[in-house]
N, CA, C and O of each residue as an XYZ file, in Angstrom:
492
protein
N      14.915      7.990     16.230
C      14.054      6.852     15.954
C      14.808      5.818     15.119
O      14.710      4.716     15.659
N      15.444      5.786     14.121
C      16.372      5.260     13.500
C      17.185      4.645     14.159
O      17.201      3.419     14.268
N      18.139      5.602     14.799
C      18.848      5.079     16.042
C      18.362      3.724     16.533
O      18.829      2.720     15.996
N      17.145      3.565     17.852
C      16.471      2.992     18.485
C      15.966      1.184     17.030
O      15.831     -0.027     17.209
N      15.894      1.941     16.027
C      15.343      0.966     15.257
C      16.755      0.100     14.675
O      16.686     -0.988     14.104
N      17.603      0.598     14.866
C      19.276      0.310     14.602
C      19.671     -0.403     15.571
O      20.435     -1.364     15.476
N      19.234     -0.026     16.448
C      19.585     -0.878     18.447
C      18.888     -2.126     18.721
O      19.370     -3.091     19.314
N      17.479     -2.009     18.145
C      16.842     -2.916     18.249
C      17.027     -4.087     17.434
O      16.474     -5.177     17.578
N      17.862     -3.745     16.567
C      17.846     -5.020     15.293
C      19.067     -5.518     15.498
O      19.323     -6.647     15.079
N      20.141     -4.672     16.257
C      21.366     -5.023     16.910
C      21.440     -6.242     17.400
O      22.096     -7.151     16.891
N      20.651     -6.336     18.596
C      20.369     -6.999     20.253
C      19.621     -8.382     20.132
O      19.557     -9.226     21.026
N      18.901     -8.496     18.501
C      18.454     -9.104     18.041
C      19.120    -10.191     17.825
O      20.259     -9.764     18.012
N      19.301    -11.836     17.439
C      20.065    -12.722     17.236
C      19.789    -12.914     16.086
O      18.654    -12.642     15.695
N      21.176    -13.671     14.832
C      20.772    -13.722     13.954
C      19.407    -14.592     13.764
O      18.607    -14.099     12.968
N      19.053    -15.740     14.344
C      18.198    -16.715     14.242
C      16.834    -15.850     14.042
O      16.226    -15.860     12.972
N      16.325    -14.947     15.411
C      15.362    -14.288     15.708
C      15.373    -13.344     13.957
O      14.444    -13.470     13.159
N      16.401    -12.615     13.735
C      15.999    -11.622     12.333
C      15.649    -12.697     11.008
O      14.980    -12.200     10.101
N      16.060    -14.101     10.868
C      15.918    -14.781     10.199
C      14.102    -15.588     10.253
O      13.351    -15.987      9.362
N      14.032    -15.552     11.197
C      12.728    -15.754     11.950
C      11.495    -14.715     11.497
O      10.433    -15.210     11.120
N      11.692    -13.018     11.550
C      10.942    -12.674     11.434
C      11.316    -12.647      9.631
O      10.329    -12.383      8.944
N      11.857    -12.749      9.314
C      11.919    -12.450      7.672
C      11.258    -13.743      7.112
O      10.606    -13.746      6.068
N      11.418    -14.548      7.678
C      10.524    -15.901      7.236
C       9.246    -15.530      7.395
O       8.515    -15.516      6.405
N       8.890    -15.267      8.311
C       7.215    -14.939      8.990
C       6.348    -13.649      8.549
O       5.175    -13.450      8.865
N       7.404    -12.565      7.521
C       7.090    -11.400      6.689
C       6.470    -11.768      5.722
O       5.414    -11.331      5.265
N       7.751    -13.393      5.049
C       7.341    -13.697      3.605
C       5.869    -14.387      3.695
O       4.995    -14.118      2.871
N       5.653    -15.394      4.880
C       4.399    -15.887      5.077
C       3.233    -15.183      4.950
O       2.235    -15.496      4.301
N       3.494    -13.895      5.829
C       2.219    -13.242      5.664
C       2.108    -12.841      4.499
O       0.928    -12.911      4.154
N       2.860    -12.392      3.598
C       3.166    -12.042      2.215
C       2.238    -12.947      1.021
O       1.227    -12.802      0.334
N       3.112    -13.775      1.235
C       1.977    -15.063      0.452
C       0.854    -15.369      0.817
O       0.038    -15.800      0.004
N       0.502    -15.181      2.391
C      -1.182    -15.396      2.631
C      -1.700    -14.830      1.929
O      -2.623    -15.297      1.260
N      -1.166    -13.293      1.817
C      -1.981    -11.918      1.059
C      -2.422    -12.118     -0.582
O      -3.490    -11.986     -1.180
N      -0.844    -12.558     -1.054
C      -1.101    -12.861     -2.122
C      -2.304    -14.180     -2.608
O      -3.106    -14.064     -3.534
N      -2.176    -15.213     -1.846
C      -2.944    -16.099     -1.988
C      -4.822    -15.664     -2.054
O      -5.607    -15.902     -2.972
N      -5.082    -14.977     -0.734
C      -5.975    -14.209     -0.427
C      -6.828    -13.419     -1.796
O      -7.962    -13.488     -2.272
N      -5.421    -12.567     -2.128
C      -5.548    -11.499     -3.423
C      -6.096    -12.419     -4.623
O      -7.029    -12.163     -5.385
N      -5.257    -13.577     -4.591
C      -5.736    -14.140     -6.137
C      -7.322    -15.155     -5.677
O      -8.011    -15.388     -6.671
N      -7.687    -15.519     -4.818
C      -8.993    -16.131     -4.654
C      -9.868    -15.570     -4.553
O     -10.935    -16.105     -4.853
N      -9.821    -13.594     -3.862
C     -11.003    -13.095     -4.322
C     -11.358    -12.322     -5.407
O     -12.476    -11.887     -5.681
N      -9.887    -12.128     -6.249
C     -10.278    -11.713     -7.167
C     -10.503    -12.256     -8.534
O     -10.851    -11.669     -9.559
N     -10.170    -13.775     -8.274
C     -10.520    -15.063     -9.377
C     -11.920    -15.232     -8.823
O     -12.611    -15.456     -9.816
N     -12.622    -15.240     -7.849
C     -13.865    -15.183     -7.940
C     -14.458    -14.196     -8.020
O     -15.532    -14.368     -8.597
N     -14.224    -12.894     -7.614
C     -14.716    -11.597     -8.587
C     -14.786    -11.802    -10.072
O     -15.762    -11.579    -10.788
N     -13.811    -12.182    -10.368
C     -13.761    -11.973    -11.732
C     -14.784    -12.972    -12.765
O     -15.447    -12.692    -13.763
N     -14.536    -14.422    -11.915
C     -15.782    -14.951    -12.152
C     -17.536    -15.531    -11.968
O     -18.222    -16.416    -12.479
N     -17.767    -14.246    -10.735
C     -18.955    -13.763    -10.516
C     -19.168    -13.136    -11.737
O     -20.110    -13.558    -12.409
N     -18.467    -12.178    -12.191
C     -18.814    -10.941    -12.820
C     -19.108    -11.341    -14.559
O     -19.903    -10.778    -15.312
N     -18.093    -12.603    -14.899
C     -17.986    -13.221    -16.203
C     -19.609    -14.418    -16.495
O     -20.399    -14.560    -17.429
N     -19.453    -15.026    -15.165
C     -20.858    -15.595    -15.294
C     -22.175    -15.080    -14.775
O     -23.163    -15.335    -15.463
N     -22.301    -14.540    -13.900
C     -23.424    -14.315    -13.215
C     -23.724    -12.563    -13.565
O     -24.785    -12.224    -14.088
N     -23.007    -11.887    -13.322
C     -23.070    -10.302    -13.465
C     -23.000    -10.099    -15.092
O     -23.966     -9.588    -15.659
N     -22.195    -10.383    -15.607
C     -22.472     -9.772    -17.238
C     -23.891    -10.111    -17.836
O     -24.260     -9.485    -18.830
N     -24.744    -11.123    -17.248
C     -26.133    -11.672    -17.825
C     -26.915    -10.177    -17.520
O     -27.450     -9.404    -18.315
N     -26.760    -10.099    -16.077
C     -27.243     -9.201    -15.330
C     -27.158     -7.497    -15.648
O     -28.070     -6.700    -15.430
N     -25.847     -7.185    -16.205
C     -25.398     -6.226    -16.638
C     -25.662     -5.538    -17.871
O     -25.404     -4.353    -18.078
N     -26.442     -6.726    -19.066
C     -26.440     -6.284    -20.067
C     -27.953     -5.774    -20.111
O     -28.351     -4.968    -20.953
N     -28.724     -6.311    -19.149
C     -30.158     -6.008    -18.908
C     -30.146     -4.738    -17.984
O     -31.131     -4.440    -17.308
N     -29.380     -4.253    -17.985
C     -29.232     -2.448    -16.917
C     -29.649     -1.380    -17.954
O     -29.034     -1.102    -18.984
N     -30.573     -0.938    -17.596
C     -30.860      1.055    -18.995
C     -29.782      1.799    -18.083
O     -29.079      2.465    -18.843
N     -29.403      1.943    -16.870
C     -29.320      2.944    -16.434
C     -28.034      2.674    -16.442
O     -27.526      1.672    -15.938
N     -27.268      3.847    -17.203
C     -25.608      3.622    -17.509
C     -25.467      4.413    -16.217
O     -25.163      3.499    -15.450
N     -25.492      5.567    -15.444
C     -25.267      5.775    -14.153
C     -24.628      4.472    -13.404
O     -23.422      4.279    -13.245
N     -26.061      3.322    -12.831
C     -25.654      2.404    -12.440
C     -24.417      1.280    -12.582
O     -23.640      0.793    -11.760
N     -24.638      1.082    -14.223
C     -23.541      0.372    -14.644
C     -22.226      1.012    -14.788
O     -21.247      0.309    -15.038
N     -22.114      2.312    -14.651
C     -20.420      3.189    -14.589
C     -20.192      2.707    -13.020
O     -19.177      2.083    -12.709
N     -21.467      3.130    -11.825
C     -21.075      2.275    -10.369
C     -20.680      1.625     -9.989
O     -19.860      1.707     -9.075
N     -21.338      0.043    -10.852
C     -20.682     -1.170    -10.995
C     -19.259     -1.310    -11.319
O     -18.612     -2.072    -10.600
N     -18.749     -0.793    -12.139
C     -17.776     -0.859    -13.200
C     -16.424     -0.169    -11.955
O     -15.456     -0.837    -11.592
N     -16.635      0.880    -11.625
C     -16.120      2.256    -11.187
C     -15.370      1.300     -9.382
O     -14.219      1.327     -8.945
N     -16.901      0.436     -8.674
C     -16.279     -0.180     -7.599
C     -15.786     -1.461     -7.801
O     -15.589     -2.143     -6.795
N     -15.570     -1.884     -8.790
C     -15.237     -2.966     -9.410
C     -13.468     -2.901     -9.485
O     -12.564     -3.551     -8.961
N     -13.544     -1.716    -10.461
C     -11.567     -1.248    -11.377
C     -10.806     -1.046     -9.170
O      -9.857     -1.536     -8.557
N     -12.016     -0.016     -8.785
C     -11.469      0.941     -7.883
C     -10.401     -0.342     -6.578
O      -9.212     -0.584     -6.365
N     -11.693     -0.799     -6.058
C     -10.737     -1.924     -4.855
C     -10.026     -3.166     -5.539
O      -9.260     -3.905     -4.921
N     -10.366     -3.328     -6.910
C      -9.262     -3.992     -7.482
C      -7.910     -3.656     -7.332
O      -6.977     -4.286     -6.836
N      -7.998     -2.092     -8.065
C      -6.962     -1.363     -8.076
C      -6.286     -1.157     -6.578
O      -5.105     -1.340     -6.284
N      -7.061     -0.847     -5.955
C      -6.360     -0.522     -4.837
C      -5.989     -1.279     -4.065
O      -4.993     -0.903     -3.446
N      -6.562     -2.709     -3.689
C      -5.799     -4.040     -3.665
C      -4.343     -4.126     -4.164
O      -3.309     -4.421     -3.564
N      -4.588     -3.761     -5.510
C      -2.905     -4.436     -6.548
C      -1.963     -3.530     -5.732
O      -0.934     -4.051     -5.302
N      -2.249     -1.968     -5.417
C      -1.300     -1.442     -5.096
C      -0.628     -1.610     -3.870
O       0.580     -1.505     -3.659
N      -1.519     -1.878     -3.097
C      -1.395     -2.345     -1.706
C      -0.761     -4.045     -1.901
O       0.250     -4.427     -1.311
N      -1.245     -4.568     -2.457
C      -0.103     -6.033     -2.750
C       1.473     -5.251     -3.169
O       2.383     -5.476     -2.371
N       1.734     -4.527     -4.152
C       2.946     -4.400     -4.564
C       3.498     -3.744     -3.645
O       4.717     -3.899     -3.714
N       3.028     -2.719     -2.354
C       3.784     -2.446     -1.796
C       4.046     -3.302     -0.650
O       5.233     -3.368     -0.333
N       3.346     -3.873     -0.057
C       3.629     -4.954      0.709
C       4.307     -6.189      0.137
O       4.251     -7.244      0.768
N       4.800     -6.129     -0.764
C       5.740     -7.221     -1.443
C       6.988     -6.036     -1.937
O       7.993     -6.528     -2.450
N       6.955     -5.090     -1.845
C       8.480     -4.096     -1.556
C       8.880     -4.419     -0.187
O      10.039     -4.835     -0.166
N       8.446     -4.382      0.714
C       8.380     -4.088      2.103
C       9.007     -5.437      2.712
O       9.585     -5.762      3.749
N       8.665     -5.939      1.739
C       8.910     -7.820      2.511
C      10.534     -8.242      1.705
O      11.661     -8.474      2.142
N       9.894     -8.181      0.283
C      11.331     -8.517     -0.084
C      12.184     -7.534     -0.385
O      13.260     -8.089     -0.606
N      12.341     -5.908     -0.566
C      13.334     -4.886     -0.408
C      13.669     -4.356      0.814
O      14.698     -3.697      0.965
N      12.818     -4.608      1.784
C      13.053     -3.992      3.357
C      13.759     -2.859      3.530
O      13.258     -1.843      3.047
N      14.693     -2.771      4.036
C      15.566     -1.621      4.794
C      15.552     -1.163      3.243
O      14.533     -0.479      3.329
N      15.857     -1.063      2.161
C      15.892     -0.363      1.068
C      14.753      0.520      0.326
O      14.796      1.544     -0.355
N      13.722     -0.331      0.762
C      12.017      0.403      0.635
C      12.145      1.222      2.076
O      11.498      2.262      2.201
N      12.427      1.063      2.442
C      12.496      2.071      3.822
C      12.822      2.764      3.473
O      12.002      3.495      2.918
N      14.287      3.199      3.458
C      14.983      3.768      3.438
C      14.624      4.859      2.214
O      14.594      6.059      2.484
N      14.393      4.452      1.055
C      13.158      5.758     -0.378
C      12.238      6.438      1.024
O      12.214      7.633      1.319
N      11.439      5.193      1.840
C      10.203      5.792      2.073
C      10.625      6.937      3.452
O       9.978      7.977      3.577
N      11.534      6.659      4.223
C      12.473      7.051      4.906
C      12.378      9.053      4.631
O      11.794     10.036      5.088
N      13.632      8.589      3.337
C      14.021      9.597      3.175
C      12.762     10.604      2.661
O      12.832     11.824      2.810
N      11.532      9.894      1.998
C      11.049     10.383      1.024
C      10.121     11.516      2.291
O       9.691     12.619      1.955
N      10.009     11.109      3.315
C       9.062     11.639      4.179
C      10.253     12.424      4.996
O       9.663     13.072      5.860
N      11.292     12.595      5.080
C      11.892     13.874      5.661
C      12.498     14.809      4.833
O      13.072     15.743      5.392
N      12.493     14.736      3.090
C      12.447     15.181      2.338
C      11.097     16.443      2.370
O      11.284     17.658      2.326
N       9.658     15.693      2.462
C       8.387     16.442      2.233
C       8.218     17.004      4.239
O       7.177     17.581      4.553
N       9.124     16.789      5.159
C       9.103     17.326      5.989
C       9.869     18.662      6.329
O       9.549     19.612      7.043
N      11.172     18.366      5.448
C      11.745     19.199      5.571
C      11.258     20.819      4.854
O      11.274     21.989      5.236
N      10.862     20.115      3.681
C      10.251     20.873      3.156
C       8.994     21.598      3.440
O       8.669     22.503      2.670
N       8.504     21.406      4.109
C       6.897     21.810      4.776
C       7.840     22.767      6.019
O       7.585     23.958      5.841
N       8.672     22.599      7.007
C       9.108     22.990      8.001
C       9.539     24.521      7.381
O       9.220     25.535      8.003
N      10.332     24.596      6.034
C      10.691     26.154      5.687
C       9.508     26.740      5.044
O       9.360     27.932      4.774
N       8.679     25.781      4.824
C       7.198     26.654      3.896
C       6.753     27.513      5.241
O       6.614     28.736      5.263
N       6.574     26.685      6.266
C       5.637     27.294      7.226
C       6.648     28.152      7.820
O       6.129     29.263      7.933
N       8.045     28.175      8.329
C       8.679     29.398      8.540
C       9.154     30.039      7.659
O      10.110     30.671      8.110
N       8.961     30.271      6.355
C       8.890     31.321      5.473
C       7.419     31.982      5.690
O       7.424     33.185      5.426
N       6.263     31.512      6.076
C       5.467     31.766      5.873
C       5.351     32.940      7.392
O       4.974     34.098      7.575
N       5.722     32.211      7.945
C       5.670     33.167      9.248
C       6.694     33.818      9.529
O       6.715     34.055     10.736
N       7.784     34.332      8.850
C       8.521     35.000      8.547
C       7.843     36.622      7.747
O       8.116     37.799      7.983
N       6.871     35.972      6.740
C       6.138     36.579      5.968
C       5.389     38.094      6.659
O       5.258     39.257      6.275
N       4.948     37.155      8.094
C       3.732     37.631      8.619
C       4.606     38.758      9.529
O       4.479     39.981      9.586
N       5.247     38.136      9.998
C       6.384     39.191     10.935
C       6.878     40.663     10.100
O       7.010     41.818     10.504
N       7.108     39.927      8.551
C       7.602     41.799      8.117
C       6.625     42.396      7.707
O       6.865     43.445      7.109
N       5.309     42.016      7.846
C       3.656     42.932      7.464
C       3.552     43.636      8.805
O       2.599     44.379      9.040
């Protein structure tokens, strides 16, 4: 697969690889752009309109809910921005961690399960 992904970027012209790296960063910045308008208006829903609202709640259940889906797709937004801004501007180098990092935990899974059935064979 590597190979094939090595061949393909070969055959490629420089113009065309310059092309899509331009059109990575674009989508990049849409995201980011995206990221900061809904969460500048999250943030100021929540500063004007929701904290009025929030302080009139008994039920702390509810308000940990609020709070809890609030941090959560924030959070998970940011992370998903930072890795899609590895991806764009480290490329083949974020690959290449993520690359290795997954035939590392493959390789490793491949002797768990034939140790494991190794196991079963001397019972």
């Amino acid at each position: 697969m590597e190979i094939a992904f090595n061949m393909k970027n070969y055959t490629e012209t420089p113009y065309q690889r310059a092309q899509k790296k331009v059109d990575s960063i674009k989508v990049f910045y849409n995201h980011a752009i995206v990221y900061l308008l809904i969460n500048g208006a999250s943030i100021s829903i929540w500063l004007f309109i929701i904290r009025d609202f929030y302080e009139k709640i008994e039920n702390q259940g509810f308000k940990n809910w609020i709070d809890a889906n609030f941090l959560f797709f924030t959070g998970v937004w940011t992370i998903v921005l930072i890795f899609h801004g590895l991806k764009v501007f480290k490329g083949d180098k974020f690959k290449t961690f993520k690359i290795s990092f997954i035939k590392n935990w493959e390789e490793k899974k491949i002797k768990q399960f034939m140790e494991a059935e190794e196991n079963l064979k001397q019972h």
